[in-house]
Structures are given as structure tokens and as C-alpha cells.
C-alpha positions in Angstrom: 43.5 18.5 17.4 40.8 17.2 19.2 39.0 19.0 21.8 36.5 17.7 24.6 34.3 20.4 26.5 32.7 19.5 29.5 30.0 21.6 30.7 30.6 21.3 34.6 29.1 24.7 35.8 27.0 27.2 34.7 29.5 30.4 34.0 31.4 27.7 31.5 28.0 27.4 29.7 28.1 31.3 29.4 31.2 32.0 28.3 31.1 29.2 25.1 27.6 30.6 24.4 29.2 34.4 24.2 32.2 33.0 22.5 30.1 31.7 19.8 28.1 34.2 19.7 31.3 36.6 18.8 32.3 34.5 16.2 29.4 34.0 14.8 28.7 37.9 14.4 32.3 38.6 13.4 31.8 36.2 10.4 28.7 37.6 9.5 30.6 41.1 9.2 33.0 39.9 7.5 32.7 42.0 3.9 31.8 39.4 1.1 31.7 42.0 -1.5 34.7 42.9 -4.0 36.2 46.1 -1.9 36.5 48.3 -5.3 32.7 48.0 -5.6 33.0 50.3 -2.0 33.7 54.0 -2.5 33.0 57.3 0.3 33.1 61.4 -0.3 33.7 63.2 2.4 30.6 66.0 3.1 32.5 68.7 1.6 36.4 70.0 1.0 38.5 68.4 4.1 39.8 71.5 6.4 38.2 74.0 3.5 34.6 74.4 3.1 33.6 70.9 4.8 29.9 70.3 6.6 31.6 69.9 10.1 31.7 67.0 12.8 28.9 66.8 14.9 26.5 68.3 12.4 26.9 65.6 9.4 25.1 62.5 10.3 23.1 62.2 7.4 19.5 61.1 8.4 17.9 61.7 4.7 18.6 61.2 1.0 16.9 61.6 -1.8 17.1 61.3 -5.9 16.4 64.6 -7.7 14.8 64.6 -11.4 17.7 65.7 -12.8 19.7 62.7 -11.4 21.5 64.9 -8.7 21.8 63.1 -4.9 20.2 65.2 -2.7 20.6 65.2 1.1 20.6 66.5 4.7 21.7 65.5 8.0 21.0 65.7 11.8 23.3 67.2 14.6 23.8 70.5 16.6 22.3 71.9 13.3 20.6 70.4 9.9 22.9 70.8 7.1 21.7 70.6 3.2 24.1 69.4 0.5 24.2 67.8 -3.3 26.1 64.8 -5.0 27.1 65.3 -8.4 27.9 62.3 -10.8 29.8 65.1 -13.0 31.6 66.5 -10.4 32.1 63.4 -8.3 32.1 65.5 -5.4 29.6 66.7 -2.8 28.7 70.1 -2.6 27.4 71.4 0.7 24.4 73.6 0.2 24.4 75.5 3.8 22.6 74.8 6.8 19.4 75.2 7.4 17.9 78.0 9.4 16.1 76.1 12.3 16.4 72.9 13.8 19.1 70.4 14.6 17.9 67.7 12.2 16.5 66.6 8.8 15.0 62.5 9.5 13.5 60.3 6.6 12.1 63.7 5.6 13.7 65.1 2.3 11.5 64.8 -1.0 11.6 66.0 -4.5 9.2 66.9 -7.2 8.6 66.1 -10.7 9.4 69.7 -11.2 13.2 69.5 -9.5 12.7 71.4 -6.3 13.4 69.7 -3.0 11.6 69.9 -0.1 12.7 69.6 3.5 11.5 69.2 7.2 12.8 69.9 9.9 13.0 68.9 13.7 14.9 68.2 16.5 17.7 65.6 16.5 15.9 62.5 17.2 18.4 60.0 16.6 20.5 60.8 19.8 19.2 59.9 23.3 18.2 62.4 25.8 19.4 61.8 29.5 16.8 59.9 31.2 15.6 61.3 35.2 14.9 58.9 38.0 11.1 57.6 37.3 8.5 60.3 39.5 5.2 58.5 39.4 3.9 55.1 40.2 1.5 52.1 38.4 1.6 49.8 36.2 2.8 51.2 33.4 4.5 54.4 35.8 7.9 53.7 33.5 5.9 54.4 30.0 4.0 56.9 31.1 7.0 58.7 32.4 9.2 58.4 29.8 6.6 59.7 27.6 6.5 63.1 29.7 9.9 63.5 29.8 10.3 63.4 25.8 7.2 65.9 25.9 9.0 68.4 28.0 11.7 68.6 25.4 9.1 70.1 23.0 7.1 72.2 25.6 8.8 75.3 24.4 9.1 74.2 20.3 7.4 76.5 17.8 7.6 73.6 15.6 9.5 71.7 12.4 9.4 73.8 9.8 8.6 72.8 5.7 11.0 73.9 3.2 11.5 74.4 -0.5 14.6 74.6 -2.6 15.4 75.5 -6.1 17.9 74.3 -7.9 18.1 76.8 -10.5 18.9 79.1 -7.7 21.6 76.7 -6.6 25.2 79.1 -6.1 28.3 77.8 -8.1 30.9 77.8 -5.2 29.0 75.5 -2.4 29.0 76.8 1.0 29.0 75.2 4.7 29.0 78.3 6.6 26.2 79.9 5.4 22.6 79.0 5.7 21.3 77.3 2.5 18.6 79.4 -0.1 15.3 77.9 0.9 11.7 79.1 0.7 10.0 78.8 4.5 6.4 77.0 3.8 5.7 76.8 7.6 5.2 74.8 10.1 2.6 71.9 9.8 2.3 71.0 13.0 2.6 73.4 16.0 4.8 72.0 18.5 6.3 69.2 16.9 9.3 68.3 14.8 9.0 66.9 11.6 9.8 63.3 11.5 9.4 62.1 7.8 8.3 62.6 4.8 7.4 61.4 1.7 5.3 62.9 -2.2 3.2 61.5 -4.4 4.6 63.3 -7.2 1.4 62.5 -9.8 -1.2 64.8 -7.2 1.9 67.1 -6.0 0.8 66.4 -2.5 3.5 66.1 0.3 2.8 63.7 3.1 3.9 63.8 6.6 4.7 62.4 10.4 5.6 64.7 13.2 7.5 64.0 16.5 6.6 63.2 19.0 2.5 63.3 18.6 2.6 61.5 15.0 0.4 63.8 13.7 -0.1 63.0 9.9 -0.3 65.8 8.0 -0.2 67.0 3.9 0.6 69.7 2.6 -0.5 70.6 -1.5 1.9 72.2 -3.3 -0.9 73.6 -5.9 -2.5 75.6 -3.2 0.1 75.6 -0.8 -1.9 75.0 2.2 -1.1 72.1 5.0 -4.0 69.8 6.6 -3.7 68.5 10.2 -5.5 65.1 9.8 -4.4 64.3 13.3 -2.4 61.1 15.8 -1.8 57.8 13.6 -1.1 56.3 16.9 -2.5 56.3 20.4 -0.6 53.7 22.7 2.9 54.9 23.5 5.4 52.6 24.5 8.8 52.6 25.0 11.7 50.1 24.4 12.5 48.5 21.4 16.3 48.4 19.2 16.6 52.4 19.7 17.0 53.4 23.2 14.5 55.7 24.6 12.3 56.7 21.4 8.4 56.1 21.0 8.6 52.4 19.0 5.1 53.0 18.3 5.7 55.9 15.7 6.5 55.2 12.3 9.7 56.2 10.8 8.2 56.7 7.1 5.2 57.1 4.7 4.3 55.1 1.3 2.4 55.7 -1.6 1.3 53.6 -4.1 0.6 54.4 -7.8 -3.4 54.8 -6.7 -2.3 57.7 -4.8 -2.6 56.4 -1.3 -0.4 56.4 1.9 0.7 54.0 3.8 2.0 54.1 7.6 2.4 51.6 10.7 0.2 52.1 13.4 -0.8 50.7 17.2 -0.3 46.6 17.3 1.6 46.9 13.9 -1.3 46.9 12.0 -1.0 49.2 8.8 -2.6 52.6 8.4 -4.2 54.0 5.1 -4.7 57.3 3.8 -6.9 57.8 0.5 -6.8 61.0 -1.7 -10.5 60.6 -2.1 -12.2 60.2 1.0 -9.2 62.3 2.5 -9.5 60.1 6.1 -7.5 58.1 7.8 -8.3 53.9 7.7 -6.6 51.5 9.8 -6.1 48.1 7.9 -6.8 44.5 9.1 -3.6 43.3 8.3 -0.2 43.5 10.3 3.4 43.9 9.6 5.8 40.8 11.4 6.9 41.1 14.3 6.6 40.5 18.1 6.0 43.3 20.4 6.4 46.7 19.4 7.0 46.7 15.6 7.2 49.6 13.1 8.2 50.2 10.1 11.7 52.1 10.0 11.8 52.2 5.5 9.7 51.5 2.5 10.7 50.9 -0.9 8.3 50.9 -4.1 8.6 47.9 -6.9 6.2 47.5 -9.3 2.5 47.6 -8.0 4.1 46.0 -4.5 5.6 47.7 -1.4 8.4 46.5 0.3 8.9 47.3 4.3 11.3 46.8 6.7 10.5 46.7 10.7 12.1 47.9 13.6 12.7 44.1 15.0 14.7 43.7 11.6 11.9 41.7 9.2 11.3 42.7 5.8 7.9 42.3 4.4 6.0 42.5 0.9 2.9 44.1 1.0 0.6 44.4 -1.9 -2.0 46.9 -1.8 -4.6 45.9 -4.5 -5.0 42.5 -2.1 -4.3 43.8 1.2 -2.1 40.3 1.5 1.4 41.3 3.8 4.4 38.2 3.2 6.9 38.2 5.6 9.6 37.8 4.0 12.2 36.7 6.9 14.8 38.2 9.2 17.7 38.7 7.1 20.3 39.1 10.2 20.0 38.6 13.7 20.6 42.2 14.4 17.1 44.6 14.8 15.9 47.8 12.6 16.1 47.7 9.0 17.4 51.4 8.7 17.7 51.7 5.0 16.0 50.1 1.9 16.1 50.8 -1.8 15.6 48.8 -5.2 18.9 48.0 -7.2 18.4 48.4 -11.0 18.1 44.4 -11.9 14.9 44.0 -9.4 17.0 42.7 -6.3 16.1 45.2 -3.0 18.9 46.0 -1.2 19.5 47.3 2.3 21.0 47.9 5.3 20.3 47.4 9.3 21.8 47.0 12.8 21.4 48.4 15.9 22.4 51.7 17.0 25.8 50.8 19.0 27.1 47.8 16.3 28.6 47.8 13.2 25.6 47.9 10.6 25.8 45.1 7.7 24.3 45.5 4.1 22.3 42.7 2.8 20.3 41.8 -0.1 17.0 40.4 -1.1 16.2 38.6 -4.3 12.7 37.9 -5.0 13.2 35.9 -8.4 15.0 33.6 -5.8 13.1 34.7 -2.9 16.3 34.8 -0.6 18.9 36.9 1.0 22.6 37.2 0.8 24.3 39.2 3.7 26.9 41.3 2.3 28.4 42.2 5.3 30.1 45.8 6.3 30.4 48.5 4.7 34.2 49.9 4.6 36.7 51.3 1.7 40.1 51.4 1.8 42.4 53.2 -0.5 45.6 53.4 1.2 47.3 55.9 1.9 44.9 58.1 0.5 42.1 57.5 2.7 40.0 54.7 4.5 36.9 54.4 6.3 34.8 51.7 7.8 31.4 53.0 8.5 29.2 51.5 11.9 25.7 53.5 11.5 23.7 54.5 8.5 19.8 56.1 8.4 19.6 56.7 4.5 19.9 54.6 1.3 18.8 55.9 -2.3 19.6 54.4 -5.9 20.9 56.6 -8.6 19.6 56.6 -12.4 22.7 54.7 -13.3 22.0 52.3 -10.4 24.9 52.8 -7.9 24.0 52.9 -4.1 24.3 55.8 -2.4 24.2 55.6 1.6 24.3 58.0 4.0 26.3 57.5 7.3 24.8 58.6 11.0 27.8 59.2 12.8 29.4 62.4 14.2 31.7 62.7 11.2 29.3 61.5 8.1 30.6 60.2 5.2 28.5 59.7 1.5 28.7 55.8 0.6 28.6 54.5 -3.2 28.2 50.6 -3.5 28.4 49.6 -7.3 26.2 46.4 -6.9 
């Protein structure tokens, strides 16, 4: 059947360019992956001992030494739990005593123990009052205020430790979880991520909302306030209401030092040696206000993906940053991690669609969009999951993703 289009007014011109649009983004979600390859665990035992709605979007994963998934989520309050590959199962660990979140901030160390910060539950949007100044940038400068004000009262995230060899044999989600307090690093502010350079056993950190970077040594067990990585605060950007200019987590490369983004999205550097804080001459890709949301190690390289949905290779012996390309339309790369034959896989999307997995193959040096993520093992059970803010690679190289939605669910993608 042939069909002829004429473009005669303006709300005709609309409605194909939406229409396409649709389509175009309904085939890109379409799953291209085999659907066994797709597995979920629910965050506990379903009506039993289960981490409960509302408190179990999971906001951080990480890989313990003794191959054990480790991670925590966000909500009315932070919840701890553990992934088993002998058990199959997840085992919640209790929640933890202050808080209502655990973001990009969930570490291990060469020893086993986990560490965890805590903060407020930044991945929700606070109701926004009518603007109460004027000027040219009046809207920044209020908005910025007004996420202030929801900390003016906050004693502060707080550091924890947990042992496994203390871990209890019958898992528990109504019970806070056996932790060791370290304190609070930064008066005031949440914790926002984190990350360890396991070699110096030195924990390095972000807070919310002031992006204070801060470290904490785990031989002498004291924290350092080594102050704001930022100092222009702007607003806007794929998340709704959140300060674009923070960065949503910390690198280290095998020299020991740390890596941020920073004002103008140039990258910031922190040495163990001279112990400051040096902004870099080089900048991450993007347009307007770009940070990065994830890193992911390979090699001697660092790979980064940006809020405006770039991924970028960064090598820090040459300083040299390749962008890499947008790998979907779609902002915020919200989850990156390294598959076991050298490809980097990830995730992104925006907060209110349907987030697609996607791959990047730098033997080939291009991507493959895998599409959704969804299971389905009628009757039994079925899911099809829309957000995600974690991704970590086990020792026998499955996927394991962790879901950000009011009932969280524990992804596995066998790649």
C-alpha cells in the first residue's frame, strides 16, 4: 500500500514527528537479548522476611572478596542485604540505623568487611515552593536554598563497617543490621558516594549537598575534610531538581589517585602524595551541565559515563579523555561495569522511562543496544524492570543489577 503525506499545517508536522519518535524508542526497547540470559530475586522471602516496598530501591552494589553480592538501598529507611551464588537467594542483613538511603556509596576491603554511607534519599524529588527572590539566576539560587533547608537540621551521613564473620545465619529485615558506627565525615551532609583504594586501605568520599570530598584511613581510623570539589551550583539536567554539578562517584587508578568531575566538566584529581585536591585541563563530553554518574576500571584506563548519556575513556598516565559516543538517545548513564571477555556493559535512561542495557566493545570500538531488561517465567513470576542505579560483575562474570523502584528487585544478566 502506498501512502502519500502531505505536510499542510504545522500540528500534522508534530504529530508524524512524535509518531516516529514512538516508534523509534519502542524498537530501541525492544529486548534483543535471549530472555533465559534474564533472571530476578526478590529482596528477601515474599510475605516472610522480605526488605519491604518503599524501602528497597537499591541505590548501591558491590563485589565482596569472598565473591558474595553485597548491597543496600534507599527509601523511608536504608536496608543492607547479601547475594549468595550458593544459596541463590538474597539474604537481607537488616536496616541500617540512620538515614533513609545508601547512594553509589557501599565498598569492600581486601580484608572482607563492607563499608557503608549513609544519607538522605536523594533519588526522589522534594516538592519545589513558588521562587521568593529575584535576578538573574533568582531560580538557581533558590533552588539551591531550598535543598539546603532540607539539611539544616541533619547531624550528618554516617560511615559504617560490617563484618561478615559476624554475619547471623537466619537473615533478618526487621531488625537493624550488625554494623560498627565510624562517624560521621562530614557534619551536616549526607553521604553521596563512595569508593576504596584497597592497596593504601583508604576510603574516599562525596557528601550531599556541599560535595565535600573527604577520606577516611582505615589504619588509623581517622576521616580528613579536604573540602567543596565544586563551587557553581546549577540546576536542571536528566534528574529533576538535584545539583547536576556534583558528581555521583569517585575513581582510583592503580597509582593510588582519585578521580571526580568538577565545575565546567572538567576532571578533578586527588593524589595520595601531595594529599590536595588538582583540577585537570581536560573535560569529560558533554554540553551544558555534565557529570559523571559511574566509572568502571579496565586495565590502566578508566571508563566514565555522563549525566547527558556519553561514555568516555580516560587514561590517566596521558591525561588524553576519548569520547566514546552516545550509545542511546536517552540521558544519564546510571550503571557501568566490565563483563569478563573486556566488553563494558551498562545501563541508562532517564528517571520516568524504561531504562535499556547496552554494550560497548572496544576491540570493535562500538555499541550494541540490548534493550530492556525483563524476565518472564510464567506462572511463576515476571517482572520488567523501568529504573536501575547499580550494576556490579560477579567472579564468574554474571551481571548483577540493582533496580530503583519502590519494590526493588536483584537482576542477573548472563552476558
Amino acid at each position: 500500500m502506498k501512502m502519500t503525506l502531505h505536510y499542510e499545517c504545522g500540528f500534522s508536522k508534530v504529530l508524524l514527528l512524535l509518531l516516529g519518535l514512538s516508534m523509534s524508542v519502542e524498537a530501541e526497547a525492544q529486548l534483543r537479548v535471549p530472555p533465559h540470559r534474564f533472571d530476578c530475586r526478590e529482596l528477601g522471602y515474599p510475605f516472610f522476611n522480605q526488605i519491604p516496598a518503599d524501602g528497597s530501591y537499591i541505590t548501591s552494589l558491590t563485589l565482596g572478596p569472598d565473591g558474595r553480592i553485597y548491597g543496600a538501598t534507599s527509601g523511608f529507611r536504608p536496608y543492607f542485604f547479601v547475594f549468595s551464588d550458593e544459596t541463590d537467594q538474597v539474604k537481607p542483613l537488616g536496616y541500617l540505623p540512620d538515614g533513609e538511603g545508601v547512594h553509589h556509596s557501599l565498598v569492600t576491603d581486601k580484608k572482607g568487611s563492607v563499608y557503608l554511607g549513609t544519607g538522605k534519599n536523594v533519588i526522589i524529588p522534594f516538592a519545589i515552593r513558588k521562587p521568593t527572590g529575584g535576578g538573574l539566576n533568582n531560580v538557581s539560587e533558590d533552588l539551591w536554598r531550598q535543598v539546603q533547608d532540607q539539611y539544616r537540621n541533619y547531624a550528618g551521613g554516617h560511615l559504617y563497617r560490617y563484618d561478615p564473620a559476624k554475619e547471623m545465619k537466619v537473615g533478618t529485615a526487621v531488625k537493624p543490621a550488625n554494623v560498627e558506627d565510624l562517624g560521621i565525615p562530614v557534619a551536616g551532609d549526607g553521604i553521596y558516594c563512595l569508593t576504596i583504594d584497597p592497596e593504601r586501605d583508604v576510603i574516599y568520599g562525596v557528601s550531599y549537598p556541599h560535595a565535600h570530598f573527604f577520606l577516611y584511613d582505615l589504619n588509623t581510623r581517622t576521616t580528613k575534610d579536604k573540602g567543596p570539589l565544586f563551587r557553581d551550583v546549577l540546576f536542571g539536567g536528566p534528574d529533576l531538581r538535584t545539583v547536576r554539578t556534583l558528581p555521583r562517584n569517585l575513581a582510583v587508578d592503580k597509582a593510588g589517585f582519585v578521580y571526580a568531575s568538577t565545575d565546567g566538566g572538567r576532571l578533578v584529581r586527588y593524589g595520595p602524595q601531595k594529599q590536595d585536591l588538582e583540577i585537570l585541563d581536560v573535560r569529560i563530553p558533554g554540553e551544558f551541565m555534565q557529570v559523571v554518574e559511574v566509572w568502571v576500571a579496565s586495565g590502566d584506563v578508566l571508563y566514565g559515563g555522563t549525566s547527558e548519556g556519553f561514555l568516555f575513556r580516560f587514561d590517566p598516565n596521558t591525561g588524553r579523555v576519548d569520547n566514546l559516543g552516545k550509545p542511546m538517545v536517552r540521558q544519564r548513564v546510571r550503571g557501568l561495569t566490565l563483563a569478563k571477555d573486556g566488553r563494558v556493559i551498562g545501563v541508562g535512561g532517564d528517571r520516568d522511562q524504561v531504562n535499556l542495557l547496552f554494550t560497548y566493545d572496544p576491540r570493535a570500538g562500538s555499541f550494541q543496544i540490548l534493550g530492556s531488561v525483563e524476565v518472564d517465567r510464567s506462572p511463576y513470576y515476571a517482572w520488567q524492570a523501568h529504573q536501575f542505579d547499580a550494576m556490579v560483575t560477579s567472579r564468574d562474570g554474571t551481571i548483577f543489577l540493582g533496580e530503583s523502584d519502590r519494590r526493588g528487585h536483584l537482576f542477573l544478566y548472563v552476558p
